[in-house]
Structure formats: C-alpha cells, structure tokens
C-alpha positions as CSV (number, residue, x, y, z in Angstrom):
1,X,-57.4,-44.8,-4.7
2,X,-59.4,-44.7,-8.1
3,X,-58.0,-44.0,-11.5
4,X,-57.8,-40.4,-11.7
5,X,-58.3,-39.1,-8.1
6,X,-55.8,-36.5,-7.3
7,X,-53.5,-38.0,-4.4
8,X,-50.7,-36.5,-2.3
9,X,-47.0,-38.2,-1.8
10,X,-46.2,-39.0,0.8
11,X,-49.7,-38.7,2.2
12,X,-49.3,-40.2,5.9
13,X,-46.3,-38.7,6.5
14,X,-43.7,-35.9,6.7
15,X,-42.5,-34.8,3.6
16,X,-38.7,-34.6,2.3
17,X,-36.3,-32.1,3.2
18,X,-34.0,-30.8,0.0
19,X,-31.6,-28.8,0.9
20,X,-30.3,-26.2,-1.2
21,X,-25.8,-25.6,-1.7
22,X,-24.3,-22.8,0.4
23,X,-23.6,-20.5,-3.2
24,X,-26.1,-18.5,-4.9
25,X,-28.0,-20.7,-7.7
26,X,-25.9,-23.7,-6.3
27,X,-28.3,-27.3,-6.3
28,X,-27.9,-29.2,-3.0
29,X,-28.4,-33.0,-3.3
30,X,-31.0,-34.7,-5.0
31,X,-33.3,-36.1,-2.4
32,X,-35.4,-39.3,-2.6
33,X,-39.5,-38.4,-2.7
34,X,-39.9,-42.5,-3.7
35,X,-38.3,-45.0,-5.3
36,X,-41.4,-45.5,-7.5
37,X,-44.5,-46.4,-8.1
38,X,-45.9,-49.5,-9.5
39,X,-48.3,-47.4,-12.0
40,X,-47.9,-44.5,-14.2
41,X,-48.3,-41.1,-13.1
42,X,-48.8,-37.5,-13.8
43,X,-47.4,-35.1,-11.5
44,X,-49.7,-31.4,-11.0
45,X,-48.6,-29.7,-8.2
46,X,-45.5,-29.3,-6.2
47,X,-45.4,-28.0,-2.4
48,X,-42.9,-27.4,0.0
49,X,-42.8,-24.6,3.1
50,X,-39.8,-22.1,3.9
51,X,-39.0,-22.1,7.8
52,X,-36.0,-19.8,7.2
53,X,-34.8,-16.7,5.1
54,X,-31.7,-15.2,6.5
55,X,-32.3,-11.6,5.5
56,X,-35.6,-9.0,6.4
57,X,-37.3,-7.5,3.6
58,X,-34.9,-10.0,0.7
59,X,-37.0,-11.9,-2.2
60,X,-35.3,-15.3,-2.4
61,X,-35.3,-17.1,-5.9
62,X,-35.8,-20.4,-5.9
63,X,-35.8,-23.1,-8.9
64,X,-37.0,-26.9,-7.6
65,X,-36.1,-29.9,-9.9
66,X,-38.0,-32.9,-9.7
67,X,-35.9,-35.5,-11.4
68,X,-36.6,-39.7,-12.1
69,X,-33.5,-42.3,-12.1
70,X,-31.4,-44.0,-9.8
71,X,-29.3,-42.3,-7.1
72,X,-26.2,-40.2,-8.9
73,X,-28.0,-41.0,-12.1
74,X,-30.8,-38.4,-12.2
75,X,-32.2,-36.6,-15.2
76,X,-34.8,-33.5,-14.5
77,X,-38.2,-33.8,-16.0
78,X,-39.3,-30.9,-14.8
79,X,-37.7,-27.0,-13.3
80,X,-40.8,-25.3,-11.3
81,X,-39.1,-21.5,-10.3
82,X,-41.0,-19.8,-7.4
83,X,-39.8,-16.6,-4.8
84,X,-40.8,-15.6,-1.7
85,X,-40.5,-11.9,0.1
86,X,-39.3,-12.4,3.6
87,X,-40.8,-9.6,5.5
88,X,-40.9,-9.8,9.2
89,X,-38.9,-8.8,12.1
90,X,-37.2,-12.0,13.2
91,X,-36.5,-13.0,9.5
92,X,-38.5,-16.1,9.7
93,X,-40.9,-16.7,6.9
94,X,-43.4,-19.4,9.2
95,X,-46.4,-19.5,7.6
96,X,-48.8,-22.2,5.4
97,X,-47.0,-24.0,2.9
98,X,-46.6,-23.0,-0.8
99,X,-48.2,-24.7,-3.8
100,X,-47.4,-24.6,-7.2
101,X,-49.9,-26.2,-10.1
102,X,-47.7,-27.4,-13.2
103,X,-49.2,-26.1,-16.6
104,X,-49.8,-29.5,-17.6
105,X,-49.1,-32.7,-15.4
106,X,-45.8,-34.5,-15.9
107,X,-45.7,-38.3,-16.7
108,X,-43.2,-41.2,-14.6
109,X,-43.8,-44.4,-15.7
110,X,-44.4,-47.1,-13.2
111,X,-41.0,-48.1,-11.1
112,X,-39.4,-45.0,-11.4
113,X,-37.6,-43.1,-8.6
114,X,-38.3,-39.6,-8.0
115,X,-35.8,-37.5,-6.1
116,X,-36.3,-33.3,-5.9
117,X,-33.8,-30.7,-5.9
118,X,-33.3,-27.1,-5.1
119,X,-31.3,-24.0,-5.8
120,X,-31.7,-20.0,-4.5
121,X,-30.9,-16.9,-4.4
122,X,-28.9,-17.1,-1.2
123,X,-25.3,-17.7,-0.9
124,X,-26.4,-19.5,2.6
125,X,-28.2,-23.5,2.5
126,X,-31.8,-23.3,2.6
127,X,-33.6,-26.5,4.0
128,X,-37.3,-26.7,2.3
129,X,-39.4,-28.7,4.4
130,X,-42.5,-30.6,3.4
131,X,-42.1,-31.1,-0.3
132,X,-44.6,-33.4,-1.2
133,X,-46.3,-33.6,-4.5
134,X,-49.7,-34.2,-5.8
135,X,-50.2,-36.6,-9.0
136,X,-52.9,-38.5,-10.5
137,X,-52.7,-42.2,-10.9
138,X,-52.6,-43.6,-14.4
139,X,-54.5,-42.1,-17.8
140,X,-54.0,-38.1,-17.3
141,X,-57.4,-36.5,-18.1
142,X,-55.8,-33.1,-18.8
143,X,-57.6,-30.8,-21.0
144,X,-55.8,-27.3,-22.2
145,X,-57.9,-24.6,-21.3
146,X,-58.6,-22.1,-24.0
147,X,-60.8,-19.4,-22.5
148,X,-60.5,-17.1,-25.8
149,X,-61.7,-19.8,-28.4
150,X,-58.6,-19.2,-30.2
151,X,-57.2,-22.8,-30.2
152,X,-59.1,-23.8,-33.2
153,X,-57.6,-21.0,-35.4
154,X,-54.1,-22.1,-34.2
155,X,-55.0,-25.7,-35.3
156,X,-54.7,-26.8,-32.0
C-alpha cells in the first residue's frame, strides 16, 4: 500500500469479536485488533455489525474504546458512542454493518498494540462482530473542513 491510501484491518480476514459485560454500561475485555504495526498510523473510521439485540423496538447504547498497550496495560485513545433501534419481529438486528468516521483521524505510532472494547445499554453481553478499522499509513493528510469560512476569524 502507498503512503496515504486508506486501508482496512484486518483486510483478508474476519474481524474481532468484543464482547460487551453482562451489566448495563459494563466494558467486556479488551480485545486484540493487532499487536502493531511497523509504521505510524491514523485511525478514521471504526466498523463492527450487531447480530443480536435481545428486546423488539429497544435503542441500545453503545460506547466502543479503541485503546494501544500491552495486554492488562491498555490506555483508551479514543471513545466512538453509537445506538441502534432494534425493530423487527424476531429481535435480530441482521443487516450491513455499521461505520463510524472519526472527526479527525487518531495517531498509533509504529509497534503499538491495538485492542477494542465495548460497553451498552443492556444488562445482557452483546458480542459485536466484525470490528475492523480503516487507517491511513504514515503522514495524516487531514484537513478541517470549514464550510462557513469562519475559521479564519477564530484564528484557526
């Protein structure tokens, strides 16, 4: 991959499976996405798919952590909340997955491991499947967007 191509992890294969705790807002386990990479990057985008909310018509809270450092040892970088309206008759939510695009992207410098964690609404364990994130490799090219022209007056 080139310098600043946007690329998916993992990208040939399944992606992990956090689970959240069985109490409402409770965090399950931090769970290993790598145990790095040998070259900076910028996370964007988070995504992850819901194969089962316990309860019809319920909207279910839920806050992902993606964390660097070594197992037991994990500090967050960055919280990304997100919910999700369960609305079907067998109470399975079984569609495409979900994506969420960070503001801005999130640095990990080379060699360090990434683990994700999750928490809900539910007093029941959730198992997210798929979460795989997408990240650009080395110098971030982000530029704010200011689509009033207002930065300048905020001397920004």
């Amino acid at each position: 991959m080139a310098l600043d191509d946007i690329n998916a992890f993992p990208a040939d294969a399944a992606g992990i499976t956090p689970t959240s705790a069985a109490s409402v807002w409770g965090f399950g386990l931090w769970t290993e996405l790598t145990t790095g990479f040998a070259f900076d990057i910028y996370i964007i985008s988070l995504s992850f798919q819901i194969t089962n909310i316990p309860a019809l018509d319920t909207t279910v809270e839920q806050l992902f952590e993606i964390g660097i450092g070594t197992a037991g040892a994990e500090i967050t970088e960055v919280q990304v909340p997100y919910n999700v309206r369960n609305d079907t008759q067998v109470g399975y939510y079984l569609t495409r997955p979900e994506h969420i695009f960070l503001p801005e992207p999130i640095e990990i410098t080379a060699g360090n491991r990434i683990a994700v964690k999750v928490a809900d609404s539910l007093a029941t364990a959730i198992t997210y499947n798929g979460v795989k994130i997408m990240y650009k490799e080395g110098a971030a090219s982000y530029t704010p967007v200011d689509p009033m022209g207002m930065m300048g007056i905020f001397g920004l």
